[in-house]
N, C-alpha and C positions, 0 to 999 in steps of 0.2 A: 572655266568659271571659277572665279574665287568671290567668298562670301566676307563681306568687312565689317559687318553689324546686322543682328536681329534683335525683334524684342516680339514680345508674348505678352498681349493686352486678355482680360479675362472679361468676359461679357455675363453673368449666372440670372438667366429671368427667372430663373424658382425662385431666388431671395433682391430680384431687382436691384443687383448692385454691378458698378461699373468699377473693377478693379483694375487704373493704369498703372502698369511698372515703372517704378524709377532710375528700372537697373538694366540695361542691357542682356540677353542670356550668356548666359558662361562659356564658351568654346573652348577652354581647358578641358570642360567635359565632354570627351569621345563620344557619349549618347548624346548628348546636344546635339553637335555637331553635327552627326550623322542625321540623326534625324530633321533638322534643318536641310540641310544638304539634298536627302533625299526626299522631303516636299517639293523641292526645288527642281530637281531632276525629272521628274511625276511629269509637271506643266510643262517647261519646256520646249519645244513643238508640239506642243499639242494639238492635234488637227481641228478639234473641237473649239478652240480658241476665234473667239470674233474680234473682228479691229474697230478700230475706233480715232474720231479726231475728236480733239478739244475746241469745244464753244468758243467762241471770242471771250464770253464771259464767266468764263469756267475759274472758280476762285482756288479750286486744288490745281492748278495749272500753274497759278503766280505761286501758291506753295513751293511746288516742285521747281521753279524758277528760282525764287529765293534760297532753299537748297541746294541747286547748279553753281547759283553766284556766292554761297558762302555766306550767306545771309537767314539763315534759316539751320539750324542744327537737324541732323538725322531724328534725335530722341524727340526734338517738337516737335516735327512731322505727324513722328510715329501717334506721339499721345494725344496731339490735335484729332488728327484721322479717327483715332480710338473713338473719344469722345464723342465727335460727331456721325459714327457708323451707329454708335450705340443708343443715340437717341433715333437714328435713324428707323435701327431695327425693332425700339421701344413702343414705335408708332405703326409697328405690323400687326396685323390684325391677330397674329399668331405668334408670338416670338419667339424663336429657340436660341437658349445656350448656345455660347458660340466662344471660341477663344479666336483673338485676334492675331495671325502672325504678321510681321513687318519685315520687309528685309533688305538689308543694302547690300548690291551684289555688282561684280564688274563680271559680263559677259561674255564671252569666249572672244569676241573683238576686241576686246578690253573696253567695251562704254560702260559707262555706271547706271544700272537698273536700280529700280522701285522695285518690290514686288509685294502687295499685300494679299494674304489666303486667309478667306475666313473659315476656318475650323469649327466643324458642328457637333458639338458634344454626343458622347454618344453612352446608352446606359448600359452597363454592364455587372454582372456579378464576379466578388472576388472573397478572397479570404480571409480574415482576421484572426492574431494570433492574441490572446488575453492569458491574463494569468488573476486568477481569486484566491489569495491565500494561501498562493505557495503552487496551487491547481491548475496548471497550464491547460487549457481546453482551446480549440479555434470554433469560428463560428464563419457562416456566409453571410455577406454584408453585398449589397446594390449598392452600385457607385453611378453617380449622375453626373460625373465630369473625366471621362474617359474621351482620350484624343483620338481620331481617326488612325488608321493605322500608316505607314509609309506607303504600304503598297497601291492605296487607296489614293484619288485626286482629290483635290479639295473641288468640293460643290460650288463657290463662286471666289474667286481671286481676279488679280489684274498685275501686269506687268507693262511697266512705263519705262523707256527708255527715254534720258535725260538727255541723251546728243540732239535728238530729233522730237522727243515728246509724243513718242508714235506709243499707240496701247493698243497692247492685245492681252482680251478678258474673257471669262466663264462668266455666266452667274445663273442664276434662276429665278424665274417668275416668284414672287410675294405679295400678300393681297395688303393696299392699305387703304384702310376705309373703304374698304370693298372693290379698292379698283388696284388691275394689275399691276406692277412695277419690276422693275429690274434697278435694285438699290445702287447698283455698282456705276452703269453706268450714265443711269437718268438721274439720281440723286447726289452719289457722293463725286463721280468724278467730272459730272455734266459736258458726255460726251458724245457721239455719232456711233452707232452700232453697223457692220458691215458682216452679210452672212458668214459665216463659219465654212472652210475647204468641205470640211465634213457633212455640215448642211449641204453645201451647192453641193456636192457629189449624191448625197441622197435623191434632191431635187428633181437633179436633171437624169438620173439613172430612174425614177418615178414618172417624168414626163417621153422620155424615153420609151419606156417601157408600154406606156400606155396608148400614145400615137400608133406605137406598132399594134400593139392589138385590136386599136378600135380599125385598122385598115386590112385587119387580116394578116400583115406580117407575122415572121419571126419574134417572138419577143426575144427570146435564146439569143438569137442573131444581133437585134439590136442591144442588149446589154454587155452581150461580150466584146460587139466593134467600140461600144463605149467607153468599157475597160480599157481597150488595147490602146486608145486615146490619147487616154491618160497616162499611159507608163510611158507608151513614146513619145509623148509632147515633153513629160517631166526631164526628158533625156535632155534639152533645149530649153527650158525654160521653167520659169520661180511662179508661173501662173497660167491658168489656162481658160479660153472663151466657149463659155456654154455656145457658144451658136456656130460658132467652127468645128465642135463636140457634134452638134445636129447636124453639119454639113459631113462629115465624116461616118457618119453614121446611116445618114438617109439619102446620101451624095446619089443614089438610083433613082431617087423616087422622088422629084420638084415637091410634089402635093405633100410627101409627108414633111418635108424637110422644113417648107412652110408653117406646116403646122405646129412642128415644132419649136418652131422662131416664133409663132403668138405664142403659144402657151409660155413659155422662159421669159418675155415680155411681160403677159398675166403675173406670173411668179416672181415677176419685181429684181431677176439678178441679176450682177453688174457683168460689165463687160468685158471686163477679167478680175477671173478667181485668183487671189492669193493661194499657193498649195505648193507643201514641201515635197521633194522627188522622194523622200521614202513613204509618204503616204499613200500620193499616187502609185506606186510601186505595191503597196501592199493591196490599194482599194482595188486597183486592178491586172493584178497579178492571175486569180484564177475565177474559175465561174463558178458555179454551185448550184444544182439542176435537182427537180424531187418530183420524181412523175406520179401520176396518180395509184400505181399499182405498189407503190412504197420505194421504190430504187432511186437512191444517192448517186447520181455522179459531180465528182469535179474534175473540172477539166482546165490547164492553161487559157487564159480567155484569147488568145491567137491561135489556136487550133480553130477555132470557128470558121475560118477561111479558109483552111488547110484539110480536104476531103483526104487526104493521108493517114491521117490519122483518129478523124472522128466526124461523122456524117448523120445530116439527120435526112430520114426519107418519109413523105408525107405519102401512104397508102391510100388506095382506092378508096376504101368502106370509114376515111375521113380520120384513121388512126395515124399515129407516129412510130416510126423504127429509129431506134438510134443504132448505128454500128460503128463499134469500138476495131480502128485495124491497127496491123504491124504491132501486135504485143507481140513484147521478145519473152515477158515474165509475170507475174501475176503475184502479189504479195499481200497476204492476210492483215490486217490491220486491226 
């Protein structure tokens, strides 16, 4: 990834002022730099990222075209964008402080990204040093335009790729005049929302779970063949289908497998998920179990099928046993 321009628009609803830069930020300076960089790095696959197409008549689209073609400078962009975020969010029922960042970035493929983050001020206390007459004394001063930290995502941004104009966005519900909005992509970029990897994983690990139970199944059972799904499909593939997820999962059971396939229908998801192999890799890598008597266990979520090494036994009087085999070693944590 290399970064070729940013710029840092300031939004302040304590004093209702819209302050655009004129000046690109400084990347002489190392903290710039960095911290730009590492906003940037944050986003980046982020699984929680939703996709998006652009309207026919989407008017930041022809921006971003004119842009492409050399017709449009980066710094318009940026201070256009400004302008019209900040009336945007002036019209929130609620407005918070927000610093705008912009940025022009060439991708690990080398295409030329957008990426705007909106940065939500945040209050904090700091120190101040004075001096009355010779009398150096410090004092504690509140500060109400404190930037989020690096470590921290930004709460709603969007990242456009200029080869193909594909976007993929955070943001978050805002009320205006009382009715819900998501500013990013219903407002300023006027474009098509597509669930989040991260959403459809919860989703379908929720309808999952809950088909098993309302039939008496395993829930254990179904969440873990869910997991294993996922890590093996990502071996193969940039996407994966909830309803082949439900055929792998309930491949024994026609009645549940069914049921599974309305409910994912109900639930409105597409018929394949976008999803990066190290997400799926993490989402279902291992299982996480907390019985009623207090006991944690985790477990690989492919042991589920391997009585080798971890078995669950449903007893007479309608309790559960779990037995843990072949430990070679035991280690305190």
């Amino acid at each position: 990834m290399m970064i070729n321009k940013a710029v840092l628009h300031i939004f302040d609803f304590n004093t209702n002022v819209c302050v655009v830069s004129q000046k690109d930020l400084d990347f002489s300076s190392d903290v710039v730099y960095e911290y730009v960089s590492k906003r940037l790095n944050r986003i980046i696959g982020d699984a929680a990222q939703k996709t998006g197409v652009f309207y026919a008549t989407s008017a930041f689209q022809m921006k971003l075209q004119a842009l492409a073609d050399g017709t449009m400078t980066f710094d318009d962009l940026a201070s256009q964008t400004a302008r019209e975020l900040y009336q945007l969010l002036a019209h929130c029922d609620e407005p918070e402080s927000t610093d705008l960042l912009v940025i022009d970035f060439q991708d690990d493929d080398d295409v030329r990204n957008v990426g705007i983050l909106m940065l939500e001020n945040k209050t904090a206390y700091t120190h101040q040093i004075l001096d009355d007459e010779g009398t150096v004394y410090n004092k504690l001063i509140k500060h109400y335009a404190i930037l989020p930290g690096t470590a921290q995502k930004a709460d709603a941004y969007a990242l456009i790729r200029l080869s193909d104009f594909s976007i993929h966005f955070v943001d978050k519900k805002r009320k205006m005049d009382g009715e819900d909005v998501y500013l990013l992509p219903d407002k300023l970029l006027q474009c098509t929302s597509v669930i989040s990897s991260k959403e459809a994983v919860k989703v379908v690990s929720k309808i999952a779970e809950k088909v098993a139970e309302e039939h008496g199944a395993s829930t254990v059972e179904a969440l873990s063949k869910a997991k294993t799904y996922l890590v093996e499909n990502a071996e193969t593939a940039d996407s994966f289908s909830p309803q082949d997820l439900g055929s792998d999962v309930f491949g024994d059971s026609p009645v549940l497998q069914r049921e599974f396939e309305e409910q994912i229908k109900e639930a409105k998801l597409p018929e394949a998920v976008a999803i990066e192999k190290e997400y799926a890799q993490k989402a279902g890598r291992s299982h996480k179990i907390k019985t009623d008597t207090g006991i944690e266990i985790t477990f690989p979520s492919e042991y589920i099928e391997n009585t080798d090494f971890i078995q669950f036994i449903n007893n007479p009087d309608g309790t559960l046993s779990i037995e843990l085999k072949n430990i070679g070693k035991i280690v305190n944590k």
